[in-house]
Every structure is written in C-alpha cells, then in structure tokens.
C-alpha positions in Angstrom: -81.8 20.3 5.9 -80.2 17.0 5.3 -77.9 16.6 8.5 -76.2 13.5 7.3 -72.6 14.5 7.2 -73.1 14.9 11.4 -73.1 11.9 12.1 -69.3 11.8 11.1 -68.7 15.5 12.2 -69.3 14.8 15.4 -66.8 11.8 16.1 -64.1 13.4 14.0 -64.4 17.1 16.3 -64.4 14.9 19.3 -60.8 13.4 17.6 -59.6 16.4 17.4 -60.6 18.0 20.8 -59.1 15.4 22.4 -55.8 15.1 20.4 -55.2 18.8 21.3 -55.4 17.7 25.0 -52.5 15.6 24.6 -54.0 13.7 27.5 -53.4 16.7 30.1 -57.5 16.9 30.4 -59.3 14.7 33.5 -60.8 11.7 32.6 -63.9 12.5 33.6 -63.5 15.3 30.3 -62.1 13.1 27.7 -64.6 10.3 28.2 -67.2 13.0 28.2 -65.9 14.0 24.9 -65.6 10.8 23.8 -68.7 9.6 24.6 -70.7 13.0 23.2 -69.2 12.3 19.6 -71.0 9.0 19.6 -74.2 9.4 21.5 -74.3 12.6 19.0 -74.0 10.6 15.7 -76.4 7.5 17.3 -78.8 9.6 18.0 -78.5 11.3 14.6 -78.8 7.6 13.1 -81.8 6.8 15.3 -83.2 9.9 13.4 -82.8 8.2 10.2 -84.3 5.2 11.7 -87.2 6.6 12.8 -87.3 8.5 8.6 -87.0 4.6 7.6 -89.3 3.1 9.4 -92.3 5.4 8.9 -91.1 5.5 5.2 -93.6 4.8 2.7 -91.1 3.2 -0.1 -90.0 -0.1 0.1 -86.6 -0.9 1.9 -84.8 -1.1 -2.0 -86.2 2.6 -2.8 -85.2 4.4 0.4 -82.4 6.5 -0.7 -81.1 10.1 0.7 -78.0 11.3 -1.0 -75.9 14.6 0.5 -73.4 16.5 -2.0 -71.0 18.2 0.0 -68.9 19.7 -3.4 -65.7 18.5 -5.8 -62.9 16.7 -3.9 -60.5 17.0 -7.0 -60.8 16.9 -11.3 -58.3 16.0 -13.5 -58.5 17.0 -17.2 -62.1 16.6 -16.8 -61.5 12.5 -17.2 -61.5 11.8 -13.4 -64.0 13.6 -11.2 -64.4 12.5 -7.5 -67.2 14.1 -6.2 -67.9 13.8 -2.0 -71.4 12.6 -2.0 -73.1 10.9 1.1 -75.2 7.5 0.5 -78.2 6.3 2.9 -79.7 3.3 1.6 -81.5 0.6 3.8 -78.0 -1.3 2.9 -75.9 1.7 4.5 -78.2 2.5 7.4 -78.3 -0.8 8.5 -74.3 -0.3 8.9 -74.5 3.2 9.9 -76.9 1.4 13.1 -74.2 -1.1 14.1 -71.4 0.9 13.8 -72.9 4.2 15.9 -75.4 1.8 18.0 -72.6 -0.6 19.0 -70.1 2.1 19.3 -72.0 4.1 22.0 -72.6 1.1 24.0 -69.0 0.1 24.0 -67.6 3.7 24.8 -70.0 3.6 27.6 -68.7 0.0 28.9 -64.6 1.7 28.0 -65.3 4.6 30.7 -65.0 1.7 33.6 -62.6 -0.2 32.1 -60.2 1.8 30.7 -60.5 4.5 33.9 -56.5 4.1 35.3 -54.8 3.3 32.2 -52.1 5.7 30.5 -53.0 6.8 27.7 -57.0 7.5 28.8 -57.5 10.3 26.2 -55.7 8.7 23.8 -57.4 5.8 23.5 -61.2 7.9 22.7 -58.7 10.0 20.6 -58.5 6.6 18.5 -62.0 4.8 18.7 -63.8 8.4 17.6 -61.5 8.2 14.9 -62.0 4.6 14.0 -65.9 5.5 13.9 -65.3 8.6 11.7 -63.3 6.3 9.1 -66.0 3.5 9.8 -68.9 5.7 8.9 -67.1 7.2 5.8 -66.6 4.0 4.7 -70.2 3.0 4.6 -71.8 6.5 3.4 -69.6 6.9 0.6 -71.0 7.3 -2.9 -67.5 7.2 -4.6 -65.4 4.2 -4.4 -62.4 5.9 -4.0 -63.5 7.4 -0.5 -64.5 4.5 0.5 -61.3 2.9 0.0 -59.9 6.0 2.1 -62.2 5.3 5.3 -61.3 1.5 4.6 -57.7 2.4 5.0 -57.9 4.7 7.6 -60.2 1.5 9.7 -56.5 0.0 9.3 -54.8 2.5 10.3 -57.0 3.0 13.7 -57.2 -0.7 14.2 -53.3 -0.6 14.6 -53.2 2.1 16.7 -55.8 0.4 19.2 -54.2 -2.9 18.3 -50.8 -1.7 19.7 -52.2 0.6 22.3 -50.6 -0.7 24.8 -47.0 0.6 22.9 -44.6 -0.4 25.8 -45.4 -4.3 25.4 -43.1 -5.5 22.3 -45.8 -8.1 21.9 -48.6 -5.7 21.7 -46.5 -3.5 18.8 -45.3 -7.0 16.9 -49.2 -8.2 17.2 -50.2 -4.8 15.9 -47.5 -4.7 12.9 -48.2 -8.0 11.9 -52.4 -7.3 11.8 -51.0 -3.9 9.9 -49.3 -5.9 7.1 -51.9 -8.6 6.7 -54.8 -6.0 6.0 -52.4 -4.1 3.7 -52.0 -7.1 1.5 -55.8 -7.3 0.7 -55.8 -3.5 0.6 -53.7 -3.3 -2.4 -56.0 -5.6 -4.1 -59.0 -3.5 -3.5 -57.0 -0.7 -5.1 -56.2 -2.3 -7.4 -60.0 -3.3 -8.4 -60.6 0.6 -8.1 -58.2 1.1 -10.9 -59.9 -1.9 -13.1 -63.6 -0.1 -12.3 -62.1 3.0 -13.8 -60.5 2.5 -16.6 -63.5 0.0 -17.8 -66.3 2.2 -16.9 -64.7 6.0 -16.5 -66.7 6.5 -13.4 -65.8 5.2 -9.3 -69.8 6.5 -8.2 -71.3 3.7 -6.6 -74.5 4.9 -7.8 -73.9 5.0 -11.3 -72.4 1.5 -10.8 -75.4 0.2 -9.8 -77.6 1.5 -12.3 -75.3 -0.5 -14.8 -77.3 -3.8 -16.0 -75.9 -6.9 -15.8 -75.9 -6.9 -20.0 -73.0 -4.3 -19.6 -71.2 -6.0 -16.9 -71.2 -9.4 -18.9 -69.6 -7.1 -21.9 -66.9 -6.6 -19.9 -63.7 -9.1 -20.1 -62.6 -7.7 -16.7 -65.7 -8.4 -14.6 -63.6 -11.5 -13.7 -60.2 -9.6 -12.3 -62.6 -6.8 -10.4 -64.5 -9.5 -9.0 -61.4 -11.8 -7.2 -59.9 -8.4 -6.5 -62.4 -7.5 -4.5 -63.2 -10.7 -3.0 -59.4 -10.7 -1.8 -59.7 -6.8 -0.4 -62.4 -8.3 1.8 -61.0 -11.7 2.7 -58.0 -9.7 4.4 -60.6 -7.2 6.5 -62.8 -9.7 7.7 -60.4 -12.6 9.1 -61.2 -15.0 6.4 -59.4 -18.5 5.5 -56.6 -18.4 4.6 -55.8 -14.2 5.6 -57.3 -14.7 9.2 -54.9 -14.9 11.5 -54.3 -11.5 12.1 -57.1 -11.3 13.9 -56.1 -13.3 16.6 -53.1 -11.4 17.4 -55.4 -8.2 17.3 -56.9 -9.5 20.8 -53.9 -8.3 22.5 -55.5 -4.9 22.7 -57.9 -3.8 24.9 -61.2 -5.7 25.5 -63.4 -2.7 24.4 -61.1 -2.8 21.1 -61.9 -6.3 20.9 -65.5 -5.6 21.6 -65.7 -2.7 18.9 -63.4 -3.0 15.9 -62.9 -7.4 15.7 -65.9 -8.5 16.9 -68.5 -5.8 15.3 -67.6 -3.4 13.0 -64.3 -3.4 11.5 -64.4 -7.3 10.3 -67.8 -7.0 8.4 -66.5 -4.1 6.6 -65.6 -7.1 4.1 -69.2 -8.2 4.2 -70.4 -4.9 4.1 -68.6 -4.4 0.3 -69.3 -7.6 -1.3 -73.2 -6.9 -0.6 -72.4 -3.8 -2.2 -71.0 -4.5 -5.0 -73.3 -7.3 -5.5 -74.1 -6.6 -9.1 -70.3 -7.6 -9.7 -70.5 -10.8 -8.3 -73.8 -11.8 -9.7 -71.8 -11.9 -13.2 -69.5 -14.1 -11.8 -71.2 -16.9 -10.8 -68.2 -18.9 -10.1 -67.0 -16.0 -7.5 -69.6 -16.1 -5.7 -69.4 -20.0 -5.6 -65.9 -19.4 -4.3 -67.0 -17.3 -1.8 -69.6 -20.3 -0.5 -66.3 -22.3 -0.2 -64.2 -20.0 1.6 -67.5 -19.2 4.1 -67.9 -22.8 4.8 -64.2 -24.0 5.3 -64.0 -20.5 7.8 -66.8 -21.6 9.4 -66.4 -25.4 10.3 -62.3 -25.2 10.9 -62.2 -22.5 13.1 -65.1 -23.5 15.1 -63.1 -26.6 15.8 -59.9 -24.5 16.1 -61.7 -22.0 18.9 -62.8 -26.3 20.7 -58.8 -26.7 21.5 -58.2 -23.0 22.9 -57.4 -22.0 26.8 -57.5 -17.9 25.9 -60.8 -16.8 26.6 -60.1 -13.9 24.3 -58.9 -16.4 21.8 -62.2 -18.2 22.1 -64.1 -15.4 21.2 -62.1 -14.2 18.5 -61.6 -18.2 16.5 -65.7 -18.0 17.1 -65.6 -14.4 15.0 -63.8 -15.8 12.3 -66.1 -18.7 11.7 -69.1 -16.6 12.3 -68.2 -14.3 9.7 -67.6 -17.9 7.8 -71.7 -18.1 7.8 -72.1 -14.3 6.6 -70.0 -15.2 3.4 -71.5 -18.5 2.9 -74.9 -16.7 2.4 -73.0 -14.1 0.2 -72.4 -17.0 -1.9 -76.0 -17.9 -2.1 -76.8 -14.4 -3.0 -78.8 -14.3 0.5 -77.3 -11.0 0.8 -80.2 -9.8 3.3 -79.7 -12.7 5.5 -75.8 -12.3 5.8 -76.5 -8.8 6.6 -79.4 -10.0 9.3 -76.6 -11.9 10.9 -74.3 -9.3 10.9 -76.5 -7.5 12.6 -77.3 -9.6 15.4 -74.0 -11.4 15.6 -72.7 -7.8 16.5 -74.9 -7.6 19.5 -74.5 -11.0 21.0 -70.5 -11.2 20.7 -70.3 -7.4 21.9 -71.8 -8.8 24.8 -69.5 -12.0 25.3 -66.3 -9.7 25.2 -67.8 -7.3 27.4 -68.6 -9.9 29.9 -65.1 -11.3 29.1 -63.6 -8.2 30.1 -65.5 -7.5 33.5 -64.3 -11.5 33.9 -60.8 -11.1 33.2 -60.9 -7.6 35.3 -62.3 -9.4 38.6 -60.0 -12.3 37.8 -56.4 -10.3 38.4 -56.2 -10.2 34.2 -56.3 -14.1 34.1 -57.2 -15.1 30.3 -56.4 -18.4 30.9 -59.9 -20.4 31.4 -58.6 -23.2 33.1 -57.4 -20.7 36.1 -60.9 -20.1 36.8 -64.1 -21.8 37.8 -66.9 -22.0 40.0 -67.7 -18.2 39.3 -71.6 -18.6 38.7 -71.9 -17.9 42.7 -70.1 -14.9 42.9 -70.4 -13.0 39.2 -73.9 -14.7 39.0 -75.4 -11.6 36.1 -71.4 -11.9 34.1 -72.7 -15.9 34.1 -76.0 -14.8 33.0 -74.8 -12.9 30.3 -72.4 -15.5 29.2 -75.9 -18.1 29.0 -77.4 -16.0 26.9 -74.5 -14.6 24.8 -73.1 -18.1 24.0 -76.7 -19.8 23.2 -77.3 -16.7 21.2 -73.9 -18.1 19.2 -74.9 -21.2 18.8 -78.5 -20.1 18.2 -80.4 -21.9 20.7 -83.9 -22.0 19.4 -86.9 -19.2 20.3 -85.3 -17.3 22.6 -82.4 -15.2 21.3 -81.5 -13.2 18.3 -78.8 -16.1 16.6 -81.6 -18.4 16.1 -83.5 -16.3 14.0 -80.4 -15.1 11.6 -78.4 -18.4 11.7 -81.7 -20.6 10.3 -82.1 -17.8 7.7 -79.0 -18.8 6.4 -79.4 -22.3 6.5 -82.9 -22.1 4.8 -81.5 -20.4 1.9 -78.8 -23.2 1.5 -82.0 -25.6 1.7 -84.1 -23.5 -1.1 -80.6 -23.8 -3.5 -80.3 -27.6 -3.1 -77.2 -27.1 -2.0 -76.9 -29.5 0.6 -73.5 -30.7 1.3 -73.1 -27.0 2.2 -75.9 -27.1 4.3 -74.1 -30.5 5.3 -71.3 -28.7 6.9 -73.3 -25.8 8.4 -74.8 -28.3 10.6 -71.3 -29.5 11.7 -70.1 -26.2 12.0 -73.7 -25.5 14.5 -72.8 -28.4 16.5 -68.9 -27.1 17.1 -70.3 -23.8 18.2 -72.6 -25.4 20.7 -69.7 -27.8 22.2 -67.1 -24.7 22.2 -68.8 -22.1 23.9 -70.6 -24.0 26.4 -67.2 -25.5 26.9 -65.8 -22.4 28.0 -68.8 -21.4 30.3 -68.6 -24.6 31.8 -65.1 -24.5 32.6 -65.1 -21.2 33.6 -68.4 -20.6 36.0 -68.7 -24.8 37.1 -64.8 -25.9 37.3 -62.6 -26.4 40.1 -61.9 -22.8 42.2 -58.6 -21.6 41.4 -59.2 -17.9 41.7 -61.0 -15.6 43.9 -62.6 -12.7 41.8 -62.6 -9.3 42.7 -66.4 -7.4 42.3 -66.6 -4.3 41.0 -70.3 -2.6 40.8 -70.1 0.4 38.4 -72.8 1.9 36.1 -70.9 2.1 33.2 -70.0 -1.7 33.5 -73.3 -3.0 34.2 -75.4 -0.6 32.0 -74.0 -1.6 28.4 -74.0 -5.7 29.6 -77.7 -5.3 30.1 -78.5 -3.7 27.3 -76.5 -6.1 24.8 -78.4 -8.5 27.2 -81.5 -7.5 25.8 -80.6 -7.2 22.1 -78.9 -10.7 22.3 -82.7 -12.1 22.7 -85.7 -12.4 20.9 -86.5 -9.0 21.8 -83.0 -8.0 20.0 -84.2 -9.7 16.9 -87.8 -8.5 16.2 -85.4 -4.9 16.3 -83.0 -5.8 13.9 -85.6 -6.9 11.6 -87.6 -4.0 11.4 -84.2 -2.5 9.2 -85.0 -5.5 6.4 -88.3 -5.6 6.3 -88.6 -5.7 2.9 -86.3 -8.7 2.4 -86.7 -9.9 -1.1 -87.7 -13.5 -1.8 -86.8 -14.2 1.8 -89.9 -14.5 3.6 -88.4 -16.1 6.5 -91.9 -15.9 8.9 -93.8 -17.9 6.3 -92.4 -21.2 7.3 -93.0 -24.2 4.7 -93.6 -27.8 6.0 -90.6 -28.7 3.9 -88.3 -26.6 5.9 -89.3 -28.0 9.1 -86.5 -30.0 9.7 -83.9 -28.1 8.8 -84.6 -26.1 11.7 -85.5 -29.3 13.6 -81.8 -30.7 12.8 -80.1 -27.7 13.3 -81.4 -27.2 17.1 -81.3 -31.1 17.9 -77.6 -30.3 17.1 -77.3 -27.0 19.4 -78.9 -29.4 22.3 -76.5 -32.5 21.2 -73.8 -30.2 21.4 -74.5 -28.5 25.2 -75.2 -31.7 26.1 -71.9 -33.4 25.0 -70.2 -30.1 26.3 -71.7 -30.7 29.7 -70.8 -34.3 29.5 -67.3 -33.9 29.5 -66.5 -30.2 31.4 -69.3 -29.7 33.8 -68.1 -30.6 37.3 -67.1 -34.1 36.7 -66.7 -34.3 33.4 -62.8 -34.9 34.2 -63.9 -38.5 34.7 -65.4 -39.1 31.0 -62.5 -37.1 29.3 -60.1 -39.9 31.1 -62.3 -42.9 29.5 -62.2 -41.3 26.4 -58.4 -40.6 25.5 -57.2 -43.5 27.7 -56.6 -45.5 24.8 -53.4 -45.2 23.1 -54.6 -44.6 19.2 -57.3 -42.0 19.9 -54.3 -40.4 22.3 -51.8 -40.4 19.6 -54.6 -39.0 16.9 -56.1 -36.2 20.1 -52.7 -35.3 20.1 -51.5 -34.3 17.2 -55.1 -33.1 16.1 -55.1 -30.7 19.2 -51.9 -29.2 18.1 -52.6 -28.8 14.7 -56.5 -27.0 15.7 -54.4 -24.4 18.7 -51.9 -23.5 16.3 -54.6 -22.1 13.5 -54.0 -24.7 11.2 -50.4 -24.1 10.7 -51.1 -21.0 8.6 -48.7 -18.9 10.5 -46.2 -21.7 10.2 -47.0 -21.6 6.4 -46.7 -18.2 6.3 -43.1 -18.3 7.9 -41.9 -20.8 6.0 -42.7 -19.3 2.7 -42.7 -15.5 3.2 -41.1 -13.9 6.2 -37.8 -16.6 6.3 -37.2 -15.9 2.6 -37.4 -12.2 3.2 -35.3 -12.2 6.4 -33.0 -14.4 3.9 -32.9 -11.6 1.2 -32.6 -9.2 3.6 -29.0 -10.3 5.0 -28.0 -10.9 1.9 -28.8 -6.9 1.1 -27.6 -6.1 3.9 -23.8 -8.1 3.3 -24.0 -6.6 -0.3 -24.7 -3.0 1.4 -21.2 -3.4 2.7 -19.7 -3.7 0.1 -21.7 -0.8 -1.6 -21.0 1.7 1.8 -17.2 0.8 1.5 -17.3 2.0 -2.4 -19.2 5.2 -1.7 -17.1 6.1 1.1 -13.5 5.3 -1.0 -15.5 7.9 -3.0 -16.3 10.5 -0.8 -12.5 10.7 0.2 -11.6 11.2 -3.4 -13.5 13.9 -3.5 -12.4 15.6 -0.5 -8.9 15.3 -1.6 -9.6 16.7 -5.0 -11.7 19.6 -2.9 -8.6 20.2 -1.0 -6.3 20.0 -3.9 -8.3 22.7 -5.8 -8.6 25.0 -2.1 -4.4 24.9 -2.7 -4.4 26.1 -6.0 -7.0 28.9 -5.0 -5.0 30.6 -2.7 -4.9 34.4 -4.2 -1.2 34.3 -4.8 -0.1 36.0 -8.3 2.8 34.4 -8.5 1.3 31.0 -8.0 -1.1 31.8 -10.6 1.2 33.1 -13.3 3.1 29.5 -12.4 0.1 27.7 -13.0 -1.0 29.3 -16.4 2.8 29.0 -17.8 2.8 24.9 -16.6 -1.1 24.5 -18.4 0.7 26.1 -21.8 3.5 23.8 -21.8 1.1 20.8 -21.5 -1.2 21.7 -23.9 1.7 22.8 -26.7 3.4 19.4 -25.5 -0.1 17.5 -25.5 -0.8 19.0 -29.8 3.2 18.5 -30.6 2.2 14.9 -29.9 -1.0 14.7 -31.6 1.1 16.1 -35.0 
C-alpha cells in the first residue's frame, strides 16, 4: 500500500484536532498533538528514505506516484487530477521540511510553554507543514500553487501571532502583500503553461523535450513569470525585505518557515521546472545575477545590524543568494545540497538565538550582551559551530562541503567574476557572524542571563549540533548520490585553490572579526574611523547597509505614498458621491410616502383620482391635436 498521502494526513488531523480545542485543552495535550502530526509524517519520510537508499535505480529514476481520484473536469478540456509525486527531487524536500519540522516543534514545547495562544500556534505550524508538503508532492501545477498559497497564508498567521502588538499585524500584512505580488505572477505562468500545452501535470511537463519547448514563443513569459513567483517566496533582491519584518514572530517561526522551509520553496520550483529555464538561457543568466547581488549586499547589510534576529535573517537572504547563483549555473543538485544543509546549520543559530534571547530578559539587541561564553558555555558552542558552518569553515561542518560545490561549478563554467564575488560574499559571512559571537559571548557584561535546563531545549540544539558538522553532511549526501556531472569527491589539481582561496578568506575574515570586536577590539575600531573622510564615508555607508538598501524607502516613495495619495482623493470624491445617493434615497422615500397617501382605501378618493387622470390625459391629446 503506498502510504504517501500520510505524511500530510497526519499534520492536517492534528490542525484540525487542535482548532476544535479552541485552546481550552492543557498544553501538555496540544503540544502532544502537535508534536504526533510531525513525528508521524518524519517517520513516514524516513520510511521513504530507507525505500531510497536501498533502491537499486539511480537517484533520476526513483519515482512513486499516488492517485488519490478527479479534483474537478471541465468540458473535458481541463482535468486536474490529485496525484502524489516522490522523486529524489521531492524527497529531498519532503526530508527538510518533516525532519526540520519535528526538531523545531520539539524545541517550540519549551519556548512557547506560557504564551497565549499555546494551541493555536501548533494549530498554525501543522498547518504550515500540511501546505508545505502539498506543495512539494504535487504532480499538478495547480495544487501546487494551492499549498504555495496556503505557505502564505500560514506564514501570516505565525508572522502576526503575536495579534495584540500593531507592529507584529503591520509586519505580518506587509510580508502578506509582498508574497502576493510574486504569487500572481506564478498564476499567471500556470495560465501561460495551459493554454500553450493543454496540460498543468508536472510529469507530462517533464517528459516534453526541449525541441517542443523551443517551439514555443511563450517559453520566455513562463520563464520570468516564474522566476518572479519565486523571487517574492524566497527573500530575493529586490522583493526581500519582507522577510526581515517576518522576524517579529516567534523564534521557532523564524527557525521553521524563514530560515528552512518556506523561503526555499522558490528554490525548490525553479529546480523543478528546470526544463523551462534551460530554454532560456538568458533566464537563468538573470537568475546568476540576482543570486550574486543577494548574496554579497546583504551579507554586508547583515555586517552593520545590532538585531540578532536581524542578523540571522540578512544572512538567510544572501544564503539563499548562493542557492540561485548555482540555479543559474544549472548546478541544480548543488543548490539543492545547500539547501539542505543551510537548513540544518541556521535552524540551529535561531534556536540558540532564542534560548539567548530567553535567558537574556528578551534582549535582541547584541550590544546589550556579552561575556556569555562563561555562563551559556553549550548556546556558545552551538553558535561556534553554527556560524563557522555559515561561513563554511573548512573540514569540519556541513557549509564547507555545499558552499565549495557551488563555487566549483562557477570554476568549471569559467565564470569567474561570479566566482569573483562569491569569494567577497565568503569573506562578509565570516566577518559578520563571528562579529556577532564576538560581541555577544566576549564583550563587555551588560546583562545577567537567566539558565533554564529543559529537555526540550537542549535536545533539538544537539541534534542540529550534530547535522551542522561533517557528520550532518556525509547524511545529506546520501539523498544526491547520484549527482550528475558533479562529482564533487574527485577533486582535480586545478580546483585546488579555489578551495584554498575560499577558506584563506573564511580565516581572513574571523581573523579581521576578532581584530576589531573581541575584547579590545574597541581600541582598533577608534584608529580606524578616527579620520574624518573614512568617518564621513562609514557613515553614510552604515546607514545605507542598516536600512536594506533603501528598498523600503524606494518602495514608499513609489508605491504606498501614491496609493495613500489616490486613496484620499477616493475618498474626498466618495463625498461627494454619498451626498448624491443619499439626496436620492430621500426622493424616494418621499415618492414612497406620496404613493402610501394615495393608497389609502378610500372610494371617494379614488373616484377623485381616476376623474383628475381623465382630464389630464383628454387635456394632455387636445394639445397634441
């Protein structure tokens, strides 16, 4: 029996138990609830994985389809069937999402325990992963795009979860509009797929060959439609600034839906619909760009930050950067290896961030802690490994491994000034996280932290631990094993110092971070901006790298003050407008009363009435004679 379509039973009966709660339940019940769903559906996946591993197909053949019947037909032109998908490409989502997912809802017991709203927020995340998983199993594009829009509608819910804080709701509408422009763009490809090839089956999409694609005047449109559908769900320049008002919600939201899951859905779909993009060469060129811009400029954006939440999420946004940038190569399995390990090493930094901020009285600022390695000495152990696993410190963790597969691709294309600007954008994330480490676990004491020692805390950080390593990556890799043309353990003498340059950069940048926020760094910064140019030029470059770039500002300017502008014009002309329909409505109710007089059952009022209508109408044809 092909037990595929449990995996999203089990979070979406979990939903639904707890919604009829309406939160009245212990919490000790709905977290058990919560947490069944998912442990149910992981260890449903780990089935699969097992099925995988001992499979004797390669990784491209291994394919398990599930028809569950007919959604809808219309005049037998459109036909949606609900079919189920597992493909290596699928499974290796379907791992993240229900792997990750469990780990978190373990970690959310702790820290959401004492909160309002306790049910309601496993009500949401088994709901997320329902939508999450539908979005990745799919074999018809169309359900997919309904589990993409139901990841939106879940991420606002978590987003603004914390409903009584007018920033939390603003944040939350404002990540709610910004997906919904690239969502109407994907429809809008959906529509374009249709009416050019009478079918929205994802398999019989891929069995088209590139010959029929190139046939096709609107492989083009479908192409930056899609690209735009996935620049809006994964953060990227210039639709990414949602995501750093989403970290106004709850850490294990943080954690879950904009640090692993929801934000690669965007990755997740352009590998899927590869075939488009490979008949677009000058897409997936533009895709190269937009990967390497994300990558460098917010890495330098997440350098100038004080939020530790902020830090993580600006280092999100240019790590997804890297996963497009090897889109555009076509390294499709190597943006898809470091999805898969970036998920494990920055669920772990925002975990650790959370227990942080918890012992620290909800302090986010970073520069209102410091000297924490003595007294949170594992939460500094796992922010070691964590951040080197970021900036791939070499050998030991998972990033290494994942970040020089992308860089060796770049290398094997000749494409070096992108490889150029990878190396920059290496170097940034090396000087940014160890920045914030620094400052936070070797600065000046400002805060006394309060412990707490709980399983549920401690359990998931150790784990996360343990797939942020080496360990973690020989793991991961056992789900692209079959990696085509990338044969990333036979090393060439050639590629040698790419990797060489790339770590000689994650050292230079530690080092330079150490240098100037270790204990007395204070000292060197002082030398360094003493001078008045470099002050002037610091100054203005730190305001424009805090603020995102000015995109928000940009974004103001051009689209929510004209609006606003529009709208108070509407609203002066709606004045006008009300006044006319009201003179109107007390027209009629005097002509209704007029005709309630002349209805009043009286004979003699009627025979009145018929004898003054004849005298008009002889008076009205005399006249007409």
């Amino acid at each position: 029996m092909n037990i595929l379509i449990l995996t999203m039973f089990f979070p979406l009966l979990s939903f639904c138990l707890l919604s009829v709660s309406q939160g009245k339940w212990i919490e000790t019940i709905s977290a058990s609830i919560g947490l069944v769903g998912i442990g149910m559906s992981t260890l449903i996946t780990f089935y699969f994985v097992c099925g995988f591993c001992h499979h004797t197909c390669s990784y491209d053949s291994f394919i398990l389809t599930q028809e569950l019947g007919s959604w809808f037909k219309i005049d037998n032109k459109l036909s949606v069937d609900i079919v189920l998908r597992l493909d290596g490409l699928s499974l290796v989502m379907l791992s993240v999402i229900t792997g990750i997912g469990f780990i978190i809802h373990i970690y959310a017991i702790w820290y959401m325990s004492g909160y309002e709203g306790y049910a309601r927020f496993f009500a949401y995340t088994n709901l997320f992963i329902f939508n999450m998983i539908l979005l990745v199993l799919s074999d018809n594009l169309l359900l997919v795009y309904f589990g993409w829009e139901g990841v939106g509608l879940c991420s606002y819910l978590l987003i603004g979860f914390y409903y009584t804080d007018y920033n939390s709701v603003m944040k939350a509408f404002k990540s709610f509009i910004m997906t919904r422009f690239g969502d109407i763009f994907l429809i809008c490809a959906l529509f374009m797929i249709y009416n050019q090839y009478c079918t929205l089956s994802i398999s019989a999409l891929l069995k088209l060959d590139s010959q029929n694609l190139l046939k096709n005047d609107m492989s083009m449109w479908i192409s930056i439609a899609l690209l735009v559908g996935c620049i809006a769900k994964s953060a990227q320049f210039p639709l990414q600034s949602w995501l750093i008002s989403a970290m106004v919600g709850p850490t294990p939201v943080s954690a879950l839906i904009h640090a692993a899951t929801m934000v690669t859905s965007g990755v997740y779909l352009i590998n899927r619909m590869h075939s488009f993009f490979l008949v677009t060469p000058f897409i997936l060129y533009i895709i190269s760009m937009i990967g390497i811009v994300t990558a460098v400029i917010f890495a330098s954006s997440a350098l100038f930050q004080s939020n530790i939440k902020k830090i993580l999420a600006y280092s999100t946004i240019s790590q997804i950067g890297y996963m497009f940038l090897a889109l555009g190569e076509k390294n499709w399995d190597g943006a898809m290896y470091h999805l898969m390990t970036h998920a494990c090493f920055k669920a772990l930094l925002f975990l650790a961030a959370g227990s942080l901020v918890r012992a620290c009285n909800n302090e986010q600022n970073i520069f209102k802690m410091g000297s924490l390695y003595k007294s949170m000495p594992f939460i500094y152990i796992c922010f070691l490994i964590g951040g080197a696993s970021l900036s791939g410190f070499p050998i030991i963790t998972s990033g290494f491994y994942s970040k020089e597969l992308i860089l060796m691709s770049m290398f094997d294309h000749n494409n070096y000034w992108f490889l150029c600007f990878s190396f920059i954008g290496v170097f940034l994330t090396a000087v940014y996280m160890f920045r914030m480490i620094f400052i936070i676990f070797h600065g000046n004491v400002f805060i006394q932290p309060k412990m707490s020692y709980k399983i549920c805390q401690y359990l998931p950080l150790v784990i996360l631990l343990l797939l942020s390593t080496c360990i973690g990556s020989k793991l991961q890799l056992c789900l692209l094993n079959s990696m085509s043309g990338n044969n990333y353990h036979e090393f060439s003498y050639n590629k040698v110092y790419v990797i060489i340059t790339s770590e000689i950069l994650v050292l230079c940048g530690i080092w330079l971070a150490y240098l100037l926020w270790f204990s007395s760094g204070s000292k060197i910064r002082h030398m360094i901006i003493a001078r008045r140019p470099i002050e002037l030029m610091n100054r203005y470059l730190i305001l424009l790298n805090y603020y995102g770039w000015g995109l928000d500002w940009f974004y103001k300017i051009i689209f929510i003050k004209p609006y606003l502008f529009v709208a108070k014009k509407l609203f002066s002309y709606n004045d006008i407008v009300e006044s006319g329909i009201n003179i109107f409505i007390l027209f009629l109710n005097w002509l209704s009363r007029c005709l309630i007089c002349i209805s009043n059952g009286k004979l003699n009022w009627y025979i009145a009435s018929i004898g003054i209508s004849s005298v008009m109408i002889l008076l009205i044809c005399f006249m007409s004679l």
